[in-house]
N, C-alpha and C positions, 0 to 999 in steps of 0.2 A: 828830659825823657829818662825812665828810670834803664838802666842796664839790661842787658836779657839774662837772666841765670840761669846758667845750663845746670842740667841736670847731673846730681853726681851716680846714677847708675844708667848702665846700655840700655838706649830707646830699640824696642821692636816695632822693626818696620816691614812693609811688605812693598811688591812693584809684581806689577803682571806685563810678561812679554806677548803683546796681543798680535796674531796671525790673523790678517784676512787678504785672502786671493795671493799666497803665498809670501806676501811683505809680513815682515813684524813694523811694530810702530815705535819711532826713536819720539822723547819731546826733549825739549832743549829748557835746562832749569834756568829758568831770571832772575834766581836768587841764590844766594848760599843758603845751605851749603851745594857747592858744586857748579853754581854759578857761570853759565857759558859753553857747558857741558853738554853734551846728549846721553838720554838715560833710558829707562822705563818709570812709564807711569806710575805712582805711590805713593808711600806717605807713614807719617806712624799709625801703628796700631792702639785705640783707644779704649781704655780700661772695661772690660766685659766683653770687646767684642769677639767674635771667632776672626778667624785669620781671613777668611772666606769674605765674612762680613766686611771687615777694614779693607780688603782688597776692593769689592764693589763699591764701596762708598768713598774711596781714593781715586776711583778710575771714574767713576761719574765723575766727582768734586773738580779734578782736574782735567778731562777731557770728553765729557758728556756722552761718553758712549758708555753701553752695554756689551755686558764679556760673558761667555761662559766658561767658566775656569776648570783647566782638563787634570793639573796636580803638579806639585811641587819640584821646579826645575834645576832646583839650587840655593843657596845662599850665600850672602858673604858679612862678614864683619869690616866694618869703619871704623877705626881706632884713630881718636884723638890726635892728628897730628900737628897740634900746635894748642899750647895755651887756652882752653874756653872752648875747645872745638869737640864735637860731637861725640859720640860713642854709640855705635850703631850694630844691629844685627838684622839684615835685611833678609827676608824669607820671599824667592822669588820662585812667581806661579806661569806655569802655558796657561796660555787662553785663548782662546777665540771671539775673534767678534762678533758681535750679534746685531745690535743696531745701532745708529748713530750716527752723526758725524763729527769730526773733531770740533771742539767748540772750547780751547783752553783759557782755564782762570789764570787769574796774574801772578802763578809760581812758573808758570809756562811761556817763550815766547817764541815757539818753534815747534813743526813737528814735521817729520817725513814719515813713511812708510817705504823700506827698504829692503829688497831681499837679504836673507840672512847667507848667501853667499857670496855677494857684495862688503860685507862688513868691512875683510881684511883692505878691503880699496881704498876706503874712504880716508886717507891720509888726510882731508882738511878738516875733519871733525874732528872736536875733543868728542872722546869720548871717557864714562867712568869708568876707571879700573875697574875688572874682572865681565864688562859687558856683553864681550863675545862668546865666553866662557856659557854663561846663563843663554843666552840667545840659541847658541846652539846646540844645548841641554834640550831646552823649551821646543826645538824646532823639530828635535826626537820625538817629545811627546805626541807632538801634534801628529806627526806621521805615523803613528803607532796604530 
């Protein structure tokens, strides 16, 4: 099997922090990067699309639900920390759910829905760096 070759410039990516009935929704990645983690749903953004666009078609792809996206909660950068490893600019959206139910592909093998005042509890999760951060950006929005 051939090597994976990473990219040598930062992948744009997007994750929407989805609110319904006052929970946001965590999924837990099954793969690297980040592997055993709980995040938001995403993925990268693919050449032409709008931000908008990659975010709905990341959040179907990965968890079969429909969002309506309220606007821009934060971002963060992933910088390579090790040898081959990623370089990332994650652009993270509030959103609301709209229909669905969770129904995740096989980047996913987990998913809760938890209040966003709950987060600081959750001592058995991993969770990614800067996750609370955005969660409780996004949780502003929504309340607005």
């Amino acid at each position: 099997m051939p090597a994976v070759v990473q990219p040598i410039h930062p992948q744009l990516a997007v994750s929407a922090a989805i609110f319904r009935d006052g929970k946001v929704l965590l999924v837990r990645r099954a793969r690297s990067p980040a592997k055993g983690f709980y995040s938001l749903p995403g993925g990268r953004v693919e050449f032409g699309e709008s931000l908008h666009q990659a975010l709905s078609r990341e959040v179907d792809e990965e968890t079969g639900l429909r969002i309506e996206i309220i606007g821009l909660a934060g971002w963060r950068e992933v910088l390579p920390a090790a040898p081959g490893a990623g370089h990332y600019l994650i652009m993270s959206f509030a959103a609301r759910w709209a229909a669905g139910k969770p129904a995740l592909n096989d980047e996913l093998d987990d998913y809760r829905w938890i209040a966003p005042d709950a987060l600081a509890s959750l001592g058995d999760l991993k969770l990614t760096g800067g996750l609370e951060e955005v969660i409780l950006s996004a949780a502003r929005l929504i309340q607005a």
